[in-house]
C-alpha positions as CSV (number, residue, x, y, z in Angstrom):
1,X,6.6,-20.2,16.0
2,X,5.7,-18.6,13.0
3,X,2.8,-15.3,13.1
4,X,0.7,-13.3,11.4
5,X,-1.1,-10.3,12.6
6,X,-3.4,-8.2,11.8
7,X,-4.6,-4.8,13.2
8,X,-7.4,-2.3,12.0
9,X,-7.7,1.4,13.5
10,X,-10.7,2.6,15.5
11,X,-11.1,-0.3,17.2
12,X,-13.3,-2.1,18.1
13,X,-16.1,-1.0,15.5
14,X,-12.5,-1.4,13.0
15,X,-12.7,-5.1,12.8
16,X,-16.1,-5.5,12.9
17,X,-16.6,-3.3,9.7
18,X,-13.7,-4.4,7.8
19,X,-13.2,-8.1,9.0
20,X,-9.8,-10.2,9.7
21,X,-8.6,-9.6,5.7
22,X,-5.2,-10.6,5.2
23,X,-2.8,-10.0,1.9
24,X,-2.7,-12.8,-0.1
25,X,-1.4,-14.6,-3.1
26,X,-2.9,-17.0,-5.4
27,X,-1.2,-19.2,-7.9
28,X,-1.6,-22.4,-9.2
29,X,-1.4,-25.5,-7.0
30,X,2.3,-26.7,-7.5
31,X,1.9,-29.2,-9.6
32,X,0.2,-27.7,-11.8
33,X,3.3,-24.7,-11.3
34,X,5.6,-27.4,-11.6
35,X,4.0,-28.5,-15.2
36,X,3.7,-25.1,-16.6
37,X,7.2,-24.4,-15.7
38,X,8.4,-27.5,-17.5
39,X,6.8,-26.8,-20.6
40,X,8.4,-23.7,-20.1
41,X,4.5,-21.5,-19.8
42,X,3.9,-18.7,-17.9
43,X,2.9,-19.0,-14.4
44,X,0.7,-16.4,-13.7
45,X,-0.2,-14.7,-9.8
46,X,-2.4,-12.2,-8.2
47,X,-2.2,-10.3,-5.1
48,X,-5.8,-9.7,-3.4
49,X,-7.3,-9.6,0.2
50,X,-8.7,-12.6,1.4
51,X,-11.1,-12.9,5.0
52,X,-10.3,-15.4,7.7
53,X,-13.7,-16.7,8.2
54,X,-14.5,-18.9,10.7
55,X,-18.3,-19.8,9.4
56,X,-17.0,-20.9,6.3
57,X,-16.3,-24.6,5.7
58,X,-14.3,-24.4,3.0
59,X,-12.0,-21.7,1.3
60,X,-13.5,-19.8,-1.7
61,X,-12.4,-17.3,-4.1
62,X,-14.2,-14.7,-6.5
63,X,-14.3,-16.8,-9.4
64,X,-12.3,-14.2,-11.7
65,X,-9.3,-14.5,-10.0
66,X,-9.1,-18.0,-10.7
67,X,-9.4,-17.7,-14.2
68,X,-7.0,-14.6,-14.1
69,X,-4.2,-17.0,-13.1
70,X,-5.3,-19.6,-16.1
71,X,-7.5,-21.9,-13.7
72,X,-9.9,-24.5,-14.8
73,X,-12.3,-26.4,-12.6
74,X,-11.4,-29.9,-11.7
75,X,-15.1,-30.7,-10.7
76,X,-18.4,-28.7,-9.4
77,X,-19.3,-28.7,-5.7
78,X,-22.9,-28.4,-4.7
79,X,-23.3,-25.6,-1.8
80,X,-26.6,-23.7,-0.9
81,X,-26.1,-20.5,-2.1
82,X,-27.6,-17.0,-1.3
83,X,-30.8,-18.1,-2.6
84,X,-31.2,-20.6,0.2
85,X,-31.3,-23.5,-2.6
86,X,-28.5,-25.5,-3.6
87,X,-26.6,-24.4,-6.4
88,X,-23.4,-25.7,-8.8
89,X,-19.8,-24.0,-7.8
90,X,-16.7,-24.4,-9.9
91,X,-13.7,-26.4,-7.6
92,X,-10.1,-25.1,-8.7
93,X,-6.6,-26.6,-7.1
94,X,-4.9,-23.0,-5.6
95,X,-2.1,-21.8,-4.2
96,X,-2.5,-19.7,-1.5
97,X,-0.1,-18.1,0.3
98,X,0.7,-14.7,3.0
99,X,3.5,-13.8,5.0
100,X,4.4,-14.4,8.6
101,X,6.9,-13.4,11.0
102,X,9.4,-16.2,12.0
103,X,10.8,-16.1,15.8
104,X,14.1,-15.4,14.5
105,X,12.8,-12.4,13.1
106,X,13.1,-13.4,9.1
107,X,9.8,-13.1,7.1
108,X,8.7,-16.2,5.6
109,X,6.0,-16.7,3.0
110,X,3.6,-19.9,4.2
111,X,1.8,-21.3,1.4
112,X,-2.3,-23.4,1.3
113,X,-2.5,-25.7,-1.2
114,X,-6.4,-26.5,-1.3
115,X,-9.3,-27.6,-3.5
116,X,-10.9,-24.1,-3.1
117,X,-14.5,-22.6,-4.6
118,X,-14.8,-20.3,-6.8
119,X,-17.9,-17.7,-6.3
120,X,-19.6,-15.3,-8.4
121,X,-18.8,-11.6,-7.0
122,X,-20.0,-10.4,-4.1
123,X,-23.3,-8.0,-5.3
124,X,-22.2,-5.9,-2.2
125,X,-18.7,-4.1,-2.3
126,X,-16.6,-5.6,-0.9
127,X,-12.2,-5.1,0.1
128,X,-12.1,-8.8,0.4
129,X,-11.8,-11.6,-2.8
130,X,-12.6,-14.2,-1.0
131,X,-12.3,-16.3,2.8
132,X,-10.1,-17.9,4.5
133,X,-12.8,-21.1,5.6
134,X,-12.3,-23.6,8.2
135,X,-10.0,-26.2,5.6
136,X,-7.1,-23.4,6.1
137,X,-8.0,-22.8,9.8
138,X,-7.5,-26.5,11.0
139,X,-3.6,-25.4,10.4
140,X,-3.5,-22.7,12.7
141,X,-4.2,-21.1,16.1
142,X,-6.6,-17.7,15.3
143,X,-6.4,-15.2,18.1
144,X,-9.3,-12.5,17.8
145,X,-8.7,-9.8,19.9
146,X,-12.0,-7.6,19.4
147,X,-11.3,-4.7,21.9
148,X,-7.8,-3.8,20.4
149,X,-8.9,-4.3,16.8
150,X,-6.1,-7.2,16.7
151,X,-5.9,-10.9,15.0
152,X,-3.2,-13.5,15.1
153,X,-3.0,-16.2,12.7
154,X,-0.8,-19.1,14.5
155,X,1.6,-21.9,13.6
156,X,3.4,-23.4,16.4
157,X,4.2,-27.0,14.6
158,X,5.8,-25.2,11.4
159,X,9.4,-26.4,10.3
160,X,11.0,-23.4,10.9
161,X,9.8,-23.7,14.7
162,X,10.6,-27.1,14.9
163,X,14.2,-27.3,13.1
164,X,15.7,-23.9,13.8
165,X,14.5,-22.4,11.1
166,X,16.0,-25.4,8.4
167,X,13.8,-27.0,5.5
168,X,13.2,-30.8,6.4
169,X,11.7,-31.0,3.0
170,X,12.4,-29.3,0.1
171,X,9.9,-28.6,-3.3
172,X,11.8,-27.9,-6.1
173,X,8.8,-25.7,-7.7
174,X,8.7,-23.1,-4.7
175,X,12.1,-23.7,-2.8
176,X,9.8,-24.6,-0.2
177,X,9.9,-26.5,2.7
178,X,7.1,-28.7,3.9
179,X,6.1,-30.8,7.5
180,X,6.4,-34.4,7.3
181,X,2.9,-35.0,8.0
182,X,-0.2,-36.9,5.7
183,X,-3.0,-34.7,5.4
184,X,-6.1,-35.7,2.9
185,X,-4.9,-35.7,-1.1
186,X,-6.8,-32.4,-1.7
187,X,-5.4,-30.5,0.4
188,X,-1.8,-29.8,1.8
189,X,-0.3,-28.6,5.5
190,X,1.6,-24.9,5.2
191,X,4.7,-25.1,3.6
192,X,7.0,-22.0,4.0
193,X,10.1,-19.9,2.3
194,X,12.5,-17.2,3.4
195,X,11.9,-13.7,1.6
196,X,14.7,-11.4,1.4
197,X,13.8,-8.6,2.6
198,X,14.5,-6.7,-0.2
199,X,11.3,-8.5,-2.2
200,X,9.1,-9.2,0.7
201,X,5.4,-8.5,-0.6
202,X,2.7,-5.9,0.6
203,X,1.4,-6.6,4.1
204,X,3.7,-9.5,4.1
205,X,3.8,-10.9,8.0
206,X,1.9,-8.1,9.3
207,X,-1.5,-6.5,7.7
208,X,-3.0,-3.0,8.6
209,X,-6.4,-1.7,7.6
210,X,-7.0,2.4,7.9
């Protein structure tokens, strides 16, 4: 079983205020990685904090952050926006991935691969880049434990459960390993990767919020 979770302080009002954010990063969608690396191009990344959101459809991003790591849209998506009409939003193929713990107590990075919006910025501040919709949710069991500020985000079918913590299939772009499952052309089950522990990332398999 593989696990991320989350805790705030000053719970409960903690989570309410500040939301499920977790530490994310967003590259490329490997094939477009695995063509910029072959033509021997910079592959560029950025570390934000991303909502879990369970009233969101779809995962979005800030719009910026896509074209900080050299996106382009692929096509627009109509979506009714906060002026209650519907409105034009730029579609990018993303990376996204965040650490969880693995039962055998290594830290592994699971990656998204998704046809994700991109948004204007929030007019409100905002700690959060972007959410986590329901396309990244169908992957995972979320646990929401209001009263002790907690959240768990899930995977009980990944590889690493499943095979003892072996790949079963291997990407050459990530050194990642991926579940031998068909999902929709657009959008790609979790694939994972061992981190030493010597370059695991902020907030990598655990997040906490002051």
């Amino acid at each position: 079983m593989m696990k991320h979770e989350g805790i705030v302080s000053h719970p409960p009002g903690g989570l309410v205020t500040k939301g499920p954010l977790i530490n994310v990063v967003l590259a490329p969608d490997p094939h477009i990685t695995e063509k910029l690396q072959d033509a021997g191009r910079e592959v560029r990344q950025v570390q934000v904090k991303m909502m879990v959101d369970t009233g969101a459809e779809v995962t979005s991003v800030e719009d910026r952050f896509a074209q900080a790591i050299g996106l382009t849209p692929i096509r627009y998506r109509s979506i009714v926006g906060v002026s209650g009409k519907p409105e034009l939003y730029p579609v990018y193929r993303m990376q996204i991935s965040f650490g969880m713990g693995a039962s055998d107590g290594k830290t592994v990075m699971a990656s998204f691969a998704a046809a994700v919006v991109g948004t204007p910025p929030s007019p409100i501040p905002s700690e959060n880049a972007g959410l986590l919709g329901r396309d990244f949710l169908q992957y995972f069991k979320f646990v929401y434990n209001g009263p002790d500020g907690r959240f768990e985000i899930i995977d009980e079918r990944s590889p690493w459960a499943k095979a003892g913590g072996r790949a079963g299939i291997s990407r050459r772009t990530w050194g990642t390993c991926s579940q031998a499952r068909s999902w929709p052309s657009w959008i790609r089950a979790p694939s994972y990767r061992r981190v030493p522990a010597w370059s695991t990332p902020p907030g990598c398999g655990i997040s906490s919020w002051d």
